[in-house]
SELOKE-507512 format. One line per field, with one value per residue (C-alpha): z, y, x. Coordinates in steps of 0.05 Angstrom, whole numbers, plus 5000, padded with zeros to 4 digits. Each point is the difference from the previous one (the first is absolute). Layout:
REM residues N
z (Z ...)
y (Y ...)
x (X ...)
This chain:
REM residues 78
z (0729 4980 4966 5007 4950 5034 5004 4935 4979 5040 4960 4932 5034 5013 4927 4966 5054 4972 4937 4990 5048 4948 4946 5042 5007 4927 4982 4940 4983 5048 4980 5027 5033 5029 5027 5027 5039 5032 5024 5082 5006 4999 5002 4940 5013 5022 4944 4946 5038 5006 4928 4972 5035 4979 4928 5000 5030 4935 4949 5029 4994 5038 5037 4992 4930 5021 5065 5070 4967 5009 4971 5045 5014 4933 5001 5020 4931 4998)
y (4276 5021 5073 5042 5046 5061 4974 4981 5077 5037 4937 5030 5065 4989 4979 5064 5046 4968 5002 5083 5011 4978 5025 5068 4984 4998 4919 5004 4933 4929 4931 4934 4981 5068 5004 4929 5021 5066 4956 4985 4942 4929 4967 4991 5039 5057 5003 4994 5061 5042 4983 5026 5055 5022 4982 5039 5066 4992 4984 5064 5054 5045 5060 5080 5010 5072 5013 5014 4966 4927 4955 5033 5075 5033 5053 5074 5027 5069)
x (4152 4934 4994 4935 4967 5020 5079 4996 4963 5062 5053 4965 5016 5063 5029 4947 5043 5071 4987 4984 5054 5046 4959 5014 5076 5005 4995 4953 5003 5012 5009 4966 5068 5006 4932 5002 5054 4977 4945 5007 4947 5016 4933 4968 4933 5040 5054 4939 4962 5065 5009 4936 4998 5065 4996 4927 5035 5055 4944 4961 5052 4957 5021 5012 5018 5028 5041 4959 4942 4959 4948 4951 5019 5038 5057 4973 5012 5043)
């Protein structure tokens, strides 16, 4: 099966989005074997994009740094 640039943008999307979800449940660190199996693509092409994309959104660590905040709007201050 052939995968197209814009699967393989929402694939790199997919593995960014799984990895701050657990970054938001807590899990501040995952190992290769762990990753490798939170991955759901079986083809090579798609397991590599899932992969980066994931291990990009864990290398990042970005995110609100206070509660109710983002990278792109910050907390309303008190």
């Amino acid at each position: 099966m052939d995968i197209d640039a814009f699967q393989l943008s929402r694939i790199y999307a997919q593995g960014w989005n799984d990895a701050k979800k657990l970054l938001t449940d807590g899990e501040l660190s995952v190992d290769e074997i762990q990753a490798a199996s939170l991955n759901p693509h079986r083809s090579a092409p798609a397991m590599a994009r899932w992969a980066a994309g994931f291990e990009e959104a864990l290398q990042s660590r970005t995110g609100p740094a206070t509660r109710g905040g983002s990278s792109w709007r910050p907390t309303v201050q008190e």
